[in-house]
NUVEX-682966 format. One line per field, with one value per residue: x, y, z of N, C-alpha, C in turn; residue number from 1; chain. Coordinates in steps of 0.02 Angstrom, whole numbers. Layout:
n.x: X ...
n.y: Y ...
n.z: Z ...
ca.x: X ...
ca.y: Y ...
ca.z: Z ...
c.x: X ...
c.y: Y ...
c.z: Z ...
nr: NUM ...
kette: A ...
//
This chain:
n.x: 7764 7778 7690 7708 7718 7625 7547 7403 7311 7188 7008 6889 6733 6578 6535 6460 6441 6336 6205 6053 6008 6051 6076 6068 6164 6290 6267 6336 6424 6496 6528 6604 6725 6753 6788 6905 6967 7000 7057 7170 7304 7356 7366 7436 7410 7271 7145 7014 6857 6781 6667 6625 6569 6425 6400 6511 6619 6742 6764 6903 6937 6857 6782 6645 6555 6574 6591 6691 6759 6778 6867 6971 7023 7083 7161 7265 7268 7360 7464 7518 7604 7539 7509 7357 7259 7133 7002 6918 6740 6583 6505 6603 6643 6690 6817 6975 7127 7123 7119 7235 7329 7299 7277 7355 7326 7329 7255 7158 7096 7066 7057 7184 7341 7398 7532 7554 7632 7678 7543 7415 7337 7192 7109 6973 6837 6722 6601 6534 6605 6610 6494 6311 6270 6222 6164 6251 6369 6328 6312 6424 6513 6451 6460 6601 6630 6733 6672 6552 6600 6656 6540 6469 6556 6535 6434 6405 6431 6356 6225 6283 6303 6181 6096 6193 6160 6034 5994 6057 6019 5881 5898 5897 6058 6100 6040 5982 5857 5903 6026 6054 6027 6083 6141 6175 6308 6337 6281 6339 6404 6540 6602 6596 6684 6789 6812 6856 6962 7048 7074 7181 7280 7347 7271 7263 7177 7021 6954 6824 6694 6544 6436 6351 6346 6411 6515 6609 6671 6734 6832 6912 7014 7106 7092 6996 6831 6812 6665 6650 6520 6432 6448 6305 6195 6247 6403 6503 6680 6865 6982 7167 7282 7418 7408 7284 7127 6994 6832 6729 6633 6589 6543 6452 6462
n.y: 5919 6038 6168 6230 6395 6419 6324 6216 6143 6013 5966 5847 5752 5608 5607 5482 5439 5331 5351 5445 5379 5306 5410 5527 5513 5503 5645 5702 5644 5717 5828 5848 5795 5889 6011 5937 5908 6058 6094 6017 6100 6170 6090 6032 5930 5803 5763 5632 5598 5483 5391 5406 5335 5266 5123 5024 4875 4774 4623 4472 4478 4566 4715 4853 4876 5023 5199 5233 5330 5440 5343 5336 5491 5506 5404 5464 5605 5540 5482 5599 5658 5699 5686 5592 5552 5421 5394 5290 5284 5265 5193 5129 5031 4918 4928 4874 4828 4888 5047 5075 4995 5000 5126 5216 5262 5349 5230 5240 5165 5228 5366 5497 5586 5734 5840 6004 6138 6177 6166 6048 5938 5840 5715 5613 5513 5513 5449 5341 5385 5502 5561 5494 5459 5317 5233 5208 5167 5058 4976 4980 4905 4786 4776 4767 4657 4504 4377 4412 4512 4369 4294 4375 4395 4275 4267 4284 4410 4469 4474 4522 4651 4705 4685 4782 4894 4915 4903 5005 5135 5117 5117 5256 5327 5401 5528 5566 5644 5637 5634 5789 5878 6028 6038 6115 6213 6193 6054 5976 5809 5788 5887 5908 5774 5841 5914 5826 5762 5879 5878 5790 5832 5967 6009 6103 6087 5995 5915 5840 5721 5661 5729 5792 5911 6068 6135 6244 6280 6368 6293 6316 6473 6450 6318 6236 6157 6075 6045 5960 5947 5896 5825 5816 5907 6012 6042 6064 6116 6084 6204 6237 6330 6347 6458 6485 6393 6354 6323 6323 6322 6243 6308 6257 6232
n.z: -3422 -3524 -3609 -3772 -3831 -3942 -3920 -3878 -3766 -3770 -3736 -3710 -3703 -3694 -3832 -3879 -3985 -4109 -4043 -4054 -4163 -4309 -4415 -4343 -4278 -4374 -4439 -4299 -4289 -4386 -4343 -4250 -4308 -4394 -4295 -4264 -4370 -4350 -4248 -4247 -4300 -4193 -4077 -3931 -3846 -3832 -3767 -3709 -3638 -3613 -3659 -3783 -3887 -3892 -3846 -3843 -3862 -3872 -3933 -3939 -4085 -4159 -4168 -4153 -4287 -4395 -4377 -4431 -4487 -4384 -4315 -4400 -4413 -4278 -4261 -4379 -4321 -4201 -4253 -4320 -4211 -4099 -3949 -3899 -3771 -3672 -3584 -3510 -3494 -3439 -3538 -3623 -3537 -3585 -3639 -3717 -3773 -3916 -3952 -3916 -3977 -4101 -4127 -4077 -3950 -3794 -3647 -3516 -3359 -3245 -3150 -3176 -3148 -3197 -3270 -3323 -3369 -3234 -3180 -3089 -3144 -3110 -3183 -3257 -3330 -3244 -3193 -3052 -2971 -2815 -2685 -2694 -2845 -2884 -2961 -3076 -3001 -2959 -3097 -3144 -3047 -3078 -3206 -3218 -3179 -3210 -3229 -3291 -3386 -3476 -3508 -3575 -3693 -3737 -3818 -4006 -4093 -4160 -4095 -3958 -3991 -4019 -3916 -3826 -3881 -3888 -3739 -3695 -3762 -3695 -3558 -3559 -3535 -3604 -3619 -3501 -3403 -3245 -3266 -3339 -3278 -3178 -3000 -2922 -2857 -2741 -2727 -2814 -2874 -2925 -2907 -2761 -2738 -2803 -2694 -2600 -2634 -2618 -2503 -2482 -2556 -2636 -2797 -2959 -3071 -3082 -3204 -3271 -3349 -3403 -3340 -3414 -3426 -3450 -3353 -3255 -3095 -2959 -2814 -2715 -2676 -2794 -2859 -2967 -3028 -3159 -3279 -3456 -3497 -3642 -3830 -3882 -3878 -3807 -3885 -3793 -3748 -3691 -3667 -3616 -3632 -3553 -3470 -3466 -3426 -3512 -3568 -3685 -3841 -4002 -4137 -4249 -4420
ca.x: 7766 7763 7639 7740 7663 7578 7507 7363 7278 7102 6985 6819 6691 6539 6503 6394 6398 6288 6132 6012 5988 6127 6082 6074 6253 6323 6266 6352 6513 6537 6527 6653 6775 6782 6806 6968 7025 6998 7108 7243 7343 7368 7368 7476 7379 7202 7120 6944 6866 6765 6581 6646 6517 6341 6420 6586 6635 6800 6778 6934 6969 6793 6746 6584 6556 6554 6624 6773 6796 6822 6914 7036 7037 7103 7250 7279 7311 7395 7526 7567 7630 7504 7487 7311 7223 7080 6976 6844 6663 6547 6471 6638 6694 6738 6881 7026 7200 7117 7113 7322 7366 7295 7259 7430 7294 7344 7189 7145 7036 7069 7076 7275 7354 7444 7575 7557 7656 7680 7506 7409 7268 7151 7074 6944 6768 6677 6568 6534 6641 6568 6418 6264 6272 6223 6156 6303 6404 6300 6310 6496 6522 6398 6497 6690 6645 6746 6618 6496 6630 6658 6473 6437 6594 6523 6363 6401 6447 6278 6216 6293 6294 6124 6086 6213 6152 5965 5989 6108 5968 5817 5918 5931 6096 6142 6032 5923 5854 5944 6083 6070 6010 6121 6106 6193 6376 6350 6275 6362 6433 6595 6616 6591 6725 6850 6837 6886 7017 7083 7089 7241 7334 7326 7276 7232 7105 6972 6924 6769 6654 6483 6366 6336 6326 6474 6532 6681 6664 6802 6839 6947 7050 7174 7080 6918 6777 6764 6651 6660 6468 6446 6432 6258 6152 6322 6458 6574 6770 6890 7061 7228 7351 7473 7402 7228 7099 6919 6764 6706 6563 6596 6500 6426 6474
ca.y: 5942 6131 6171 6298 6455 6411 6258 6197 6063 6006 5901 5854 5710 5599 5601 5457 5408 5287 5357 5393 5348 5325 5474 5579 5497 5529 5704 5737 5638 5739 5924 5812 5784 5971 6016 5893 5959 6126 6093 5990 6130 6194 6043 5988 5859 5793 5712 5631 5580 5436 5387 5430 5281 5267 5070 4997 4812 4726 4547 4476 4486 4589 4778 4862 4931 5094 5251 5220 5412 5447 5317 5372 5549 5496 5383 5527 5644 5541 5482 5658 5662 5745 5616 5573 5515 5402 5385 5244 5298 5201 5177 5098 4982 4848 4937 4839 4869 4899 5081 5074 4938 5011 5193 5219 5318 5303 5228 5228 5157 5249 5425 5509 5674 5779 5901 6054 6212 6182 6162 6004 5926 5774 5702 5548 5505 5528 5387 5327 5457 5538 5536 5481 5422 5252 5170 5208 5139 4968 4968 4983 4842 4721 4752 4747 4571 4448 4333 4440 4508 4311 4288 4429 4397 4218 4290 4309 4474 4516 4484 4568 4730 4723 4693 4813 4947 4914 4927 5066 5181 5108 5159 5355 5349 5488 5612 5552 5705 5655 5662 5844 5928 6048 6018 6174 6220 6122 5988 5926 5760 5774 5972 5900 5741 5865 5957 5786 5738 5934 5875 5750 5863 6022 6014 6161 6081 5924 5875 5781 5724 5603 5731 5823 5991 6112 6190 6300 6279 6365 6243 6385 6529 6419 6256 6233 6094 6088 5988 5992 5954 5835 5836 5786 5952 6077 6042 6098 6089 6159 6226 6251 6362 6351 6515 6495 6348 6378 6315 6360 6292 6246 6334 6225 6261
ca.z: -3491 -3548 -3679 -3806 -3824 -3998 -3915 -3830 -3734 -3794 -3676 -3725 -3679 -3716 -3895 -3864 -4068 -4117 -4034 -4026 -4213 -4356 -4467 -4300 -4244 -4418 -4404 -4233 -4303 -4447 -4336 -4198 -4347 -4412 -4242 -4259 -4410 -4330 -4168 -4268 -4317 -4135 -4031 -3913 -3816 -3843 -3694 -3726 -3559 -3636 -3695 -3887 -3929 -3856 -3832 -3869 -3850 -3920 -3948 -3973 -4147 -4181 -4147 -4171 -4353 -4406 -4327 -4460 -4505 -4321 -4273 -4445 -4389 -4213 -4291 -4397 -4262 -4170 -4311 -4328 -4131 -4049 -3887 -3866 -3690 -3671 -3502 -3513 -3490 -3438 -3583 -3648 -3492 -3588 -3680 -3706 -3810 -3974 -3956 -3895 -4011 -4185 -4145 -4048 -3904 -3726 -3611 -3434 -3330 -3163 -3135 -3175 -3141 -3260 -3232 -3351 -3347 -3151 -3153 -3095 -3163 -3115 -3237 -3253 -3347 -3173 -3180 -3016 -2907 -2754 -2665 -2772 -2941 -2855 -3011 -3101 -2963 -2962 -3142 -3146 -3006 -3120 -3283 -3225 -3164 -3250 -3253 -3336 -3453 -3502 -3536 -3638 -3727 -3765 -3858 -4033 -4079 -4190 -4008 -3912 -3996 -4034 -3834 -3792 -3909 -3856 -3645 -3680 -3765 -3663 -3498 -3585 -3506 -3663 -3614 -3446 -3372 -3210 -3279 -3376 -3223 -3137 -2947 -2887 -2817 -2666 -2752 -2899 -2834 -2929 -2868 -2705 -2727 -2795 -2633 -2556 -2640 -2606 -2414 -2479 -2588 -2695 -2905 -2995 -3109 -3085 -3264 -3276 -3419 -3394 -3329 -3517 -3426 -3449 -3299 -3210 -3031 -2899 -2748 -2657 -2718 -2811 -2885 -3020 -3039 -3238 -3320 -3514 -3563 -3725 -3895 -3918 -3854 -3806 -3915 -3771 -3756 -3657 -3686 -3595 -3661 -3508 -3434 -3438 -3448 -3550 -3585 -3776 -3869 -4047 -4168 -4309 -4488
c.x: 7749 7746 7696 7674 7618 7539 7437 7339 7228 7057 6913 6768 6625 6503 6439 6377 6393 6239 6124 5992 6038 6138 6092 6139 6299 6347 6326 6436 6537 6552 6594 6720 6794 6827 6878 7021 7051 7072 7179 7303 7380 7373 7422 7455 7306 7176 7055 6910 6793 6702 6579 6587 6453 6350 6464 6591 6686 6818 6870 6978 6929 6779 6705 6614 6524 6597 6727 6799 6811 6872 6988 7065 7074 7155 7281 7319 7359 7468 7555 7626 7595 7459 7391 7271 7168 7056 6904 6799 6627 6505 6537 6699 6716 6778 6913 7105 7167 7139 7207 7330 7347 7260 7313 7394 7292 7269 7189 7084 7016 7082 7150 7294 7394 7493 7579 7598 7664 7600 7483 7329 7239 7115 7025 6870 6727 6608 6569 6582 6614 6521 6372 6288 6264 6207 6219 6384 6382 6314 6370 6504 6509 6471 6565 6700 6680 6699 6557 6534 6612 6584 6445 6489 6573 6479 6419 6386 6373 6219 6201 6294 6232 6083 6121 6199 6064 5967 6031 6048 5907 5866 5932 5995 6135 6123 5965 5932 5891 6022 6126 6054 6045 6094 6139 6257 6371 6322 6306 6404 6507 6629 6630 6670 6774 6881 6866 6932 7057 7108 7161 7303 7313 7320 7254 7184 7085 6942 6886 6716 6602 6443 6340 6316 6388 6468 6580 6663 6716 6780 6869 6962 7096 7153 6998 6916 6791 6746 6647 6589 6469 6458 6364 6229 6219 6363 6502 6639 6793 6949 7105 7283 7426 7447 7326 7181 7008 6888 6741 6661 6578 6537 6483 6433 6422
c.y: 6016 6140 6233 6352 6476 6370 6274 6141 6061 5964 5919 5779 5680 5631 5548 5457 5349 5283 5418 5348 5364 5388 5528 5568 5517 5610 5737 5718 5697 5810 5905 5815 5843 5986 5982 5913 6023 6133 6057 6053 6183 6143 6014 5930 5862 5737 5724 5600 5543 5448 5422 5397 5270 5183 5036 4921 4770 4649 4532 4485 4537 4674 4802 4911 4981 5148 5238 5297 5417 5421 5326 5428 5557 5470 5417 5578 5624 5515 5549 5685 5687 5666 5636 5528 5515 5370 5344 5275 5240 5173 5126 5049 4936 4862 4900 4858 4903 4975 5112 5041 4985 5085 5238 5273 5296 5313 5204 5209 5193 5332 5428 5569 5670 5823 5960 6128 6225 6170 6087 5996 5835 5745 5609 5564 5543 5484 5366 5355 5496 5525 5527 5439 5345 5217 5162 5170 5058 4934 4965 4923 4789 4717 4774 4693 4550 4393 4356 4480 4434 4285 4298 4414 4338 4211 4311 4393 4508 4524 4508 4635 4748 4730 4754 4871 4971 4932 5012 5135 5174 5125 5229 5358 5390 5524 5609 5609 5689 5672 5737 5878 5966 6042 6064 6183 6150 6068 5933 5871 5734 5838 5920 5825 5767 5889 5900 5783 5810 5930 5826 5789 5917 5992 6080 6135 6013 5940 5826 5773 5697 5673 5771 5892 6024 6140 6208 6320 6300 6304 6278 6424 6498 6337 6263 6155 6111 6013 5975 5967 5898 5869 5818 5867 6027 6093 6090 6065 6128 6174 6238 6277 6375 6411 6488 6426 6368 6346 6340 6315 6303 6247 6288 6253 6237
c.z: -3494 -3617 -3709 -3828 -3887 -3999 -3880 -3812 -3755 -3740 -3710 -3708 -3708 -3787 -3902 -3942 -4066 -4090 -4044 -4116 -4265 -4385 -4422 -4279 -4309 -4416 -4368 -4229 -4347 -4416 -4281 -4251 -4382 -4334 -4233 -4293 -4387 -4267 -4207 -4278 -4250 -4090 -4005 -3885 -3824 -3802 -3704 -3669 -3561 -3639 -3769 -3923 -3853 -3792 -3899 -3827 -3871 -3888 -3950 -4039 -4182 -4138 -4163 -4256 -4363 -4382 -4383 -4477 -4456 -4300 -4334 -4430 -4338 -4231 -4320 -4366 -4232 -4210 -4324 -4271 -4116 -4001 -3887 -3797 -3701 -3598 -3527 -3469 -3465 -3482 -3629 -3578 -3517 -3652 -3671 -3731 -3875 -3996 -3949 -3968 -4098 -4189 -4114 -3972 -3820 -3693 -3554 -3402 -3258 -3193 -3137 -3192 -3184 -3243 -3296 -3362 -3284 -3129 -3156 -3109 -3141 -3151 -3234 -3283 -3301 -3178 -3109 -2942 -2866 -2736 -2730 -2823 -2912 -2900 -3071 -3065 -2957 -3033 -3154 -3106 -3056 -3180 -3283 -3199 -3207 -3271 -3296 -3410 -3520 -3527 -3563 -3694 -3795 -3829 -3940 -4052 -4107 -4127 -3979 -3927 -3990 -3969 -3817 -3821 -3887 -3777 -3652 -3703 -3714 -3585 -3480 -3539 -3550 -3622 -3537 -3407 -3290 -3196 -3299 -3321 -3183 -3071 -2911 -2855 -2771 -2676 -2772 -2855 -2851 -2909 -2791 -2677 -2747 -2734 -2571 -2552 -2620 -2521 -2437 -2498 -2634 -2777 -2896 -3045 -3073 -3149 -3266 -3344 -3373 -3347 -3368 -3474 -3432 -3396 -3287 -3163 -2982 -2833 -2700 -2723 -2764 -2858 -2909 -3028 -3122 -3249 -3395 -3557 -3605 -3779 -3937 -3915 -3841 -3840 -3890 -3790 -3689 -3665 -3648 -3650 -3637 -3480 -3417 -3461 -3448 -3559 -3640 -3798 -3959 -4090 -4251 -4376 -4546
nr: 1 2 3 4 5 6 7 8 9 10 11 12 13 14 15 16 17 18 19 20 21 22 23 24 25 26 27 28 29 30 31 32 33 34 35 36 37 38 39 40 41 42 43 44 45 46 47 48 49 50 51 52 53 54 55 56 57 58 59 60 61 62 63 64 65 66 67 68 69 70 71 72 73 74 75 76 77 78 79 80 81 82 83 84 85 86 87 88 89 90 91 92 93 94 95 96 97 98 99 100 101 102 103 104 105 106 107 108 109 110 111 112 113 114 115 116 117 118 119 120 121 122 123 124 125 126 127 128 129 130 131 132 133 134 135 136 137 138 139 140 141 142 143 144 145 146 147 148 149 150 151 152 153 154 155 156 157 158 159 160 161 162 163 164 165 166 167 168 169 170 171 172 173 174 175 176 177 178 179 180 181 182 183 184 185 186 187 188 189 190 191 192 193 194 195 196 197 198 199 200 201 202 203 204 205 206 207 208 209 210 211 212 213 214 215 216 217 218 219 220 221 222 223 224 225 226 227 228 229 230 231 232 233 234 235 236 237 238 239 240 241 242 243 244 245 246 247 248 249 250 251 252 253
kette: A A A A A A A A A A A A A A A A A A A A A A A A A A A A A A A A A A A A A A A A A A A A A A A A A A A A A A A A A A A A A A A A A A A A A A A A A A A A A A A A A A A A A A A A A A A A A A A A A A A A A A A A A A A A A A A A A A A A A A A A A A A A A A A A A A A A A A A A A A A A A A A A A A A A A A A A A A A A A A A A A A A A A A A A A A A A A A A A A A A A A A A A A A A A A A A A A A A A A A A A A A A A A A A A A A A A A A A A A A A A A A A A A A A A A A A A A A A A A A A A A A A A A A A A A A A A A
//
């Protein structure tokens, strides 16, 4: 695809509404949804690289309540044509169609390249990718069981949200200081699995969300780490215009 030269790409990550407390998630929706209006009028693609909700669960017939301005704003956009992409988080593994089926928003569960203006991009949550992140990796195994899907599914939904909204704050996996911590170039453990996957084949970007720090990392002369931060504490983004790809920090109105 070739962005036109009035367009741009958007990418942004972990919103993480519905914690840590409603009036503070309202809040952090309503500066997320300017920000929407704000980008609509330039947008060619809008890629969100999941953890939108603190915890997401779709019952069959049943989805969590609330979050209805966002999730209008998002059908919105994407009824106008501007394709939207959704990359499950780990905070939302047990997505299902809902988000396809009645918000028209395409969703992935795997990492999937892009082709841009000749350029290529990788893109994925980053949940459980590279060395480290081992409890995120155990925690992922546990809850793409089928059998533990089917179990939790079983629980009445007043339930299960109310479980899955309780472990999800008491594990701070919003804002757990090991998570916000930069750990340095040669650290970062998805810096370090871009430079893997660069042993298979060339990209020009790695797009990552889940570790709420913003970064722009080179890997050689020719390929960047970005991470794009949250929306709870940063309110990063980042932009593609077909020439150049940014990092910006939306300024609160």
């Amino acid at each position: 695809m070739d962005i036109p030269g009035n367009k741009k790409i958007y990418f942004a990550s972990d919103q993480h509404f519905g914690a840590p407390t409603k009036s503070l998630s309202k809040e952090r929706e309503s500066y997320f949804i300017q920000w929407l209006d704000n980008i609509e009028k330039d947008a060619a693609v809008l890629f969100l690289l999941g953890d939108l909700f603190d915890f997401w669960f779709e019952y069959k017939t049943v989805v969590p309540k609330g979050f209805v301005r966002i999730l209008g704003k998002l059908a919105s956009i994407a009824d106008r044509g501007i394709p939207i992409h959704y990359f499950v988080g780990n905070h939302d593994l047990w997505m299902k169609d809902y988000f396809e089926t009645e918000l028209n928003i395409l969703v992935y569960h795997k990492p999937k390249e892009f082709i841009f203006n000749s350029k290529s991009f990788f893109i994925a949550h980053g949940d459980g990718l590279g060395p480290n992140d081992n409890g995120f990796k155990r925690m992922k195994k546990l809850f793409s069981n089928p059998l533990a899907k089917r179990l939790f599914q079983a629980l009445h939904p007043d339930i299960g949200m109310r479980l899955g909204n309780y472990f999800s704050l008491k594990n701070k996996l919003i804002s757990g200081d090991k998570n916000s911590v930069f750990l340095g170039e040669e650290n970062e453990w998805l810096a370090i699995y871009a430079k893997r996957k660069l042993e298979e084949k060339h990209r020009d970007y790695f797009i990552f969300g889940h570790r709420h720090i913003p970064m722009q990392i080179n890997l050689n002369n020719k390929s960047q780490y970005i991470n794009l931060g949250d929306w709870i504490s940063h309110y990063t983004y980042a932009t593609y215009d077909g020439i150049c790809l940014e990092i910006k920090k939306w300024v609160i109105n």
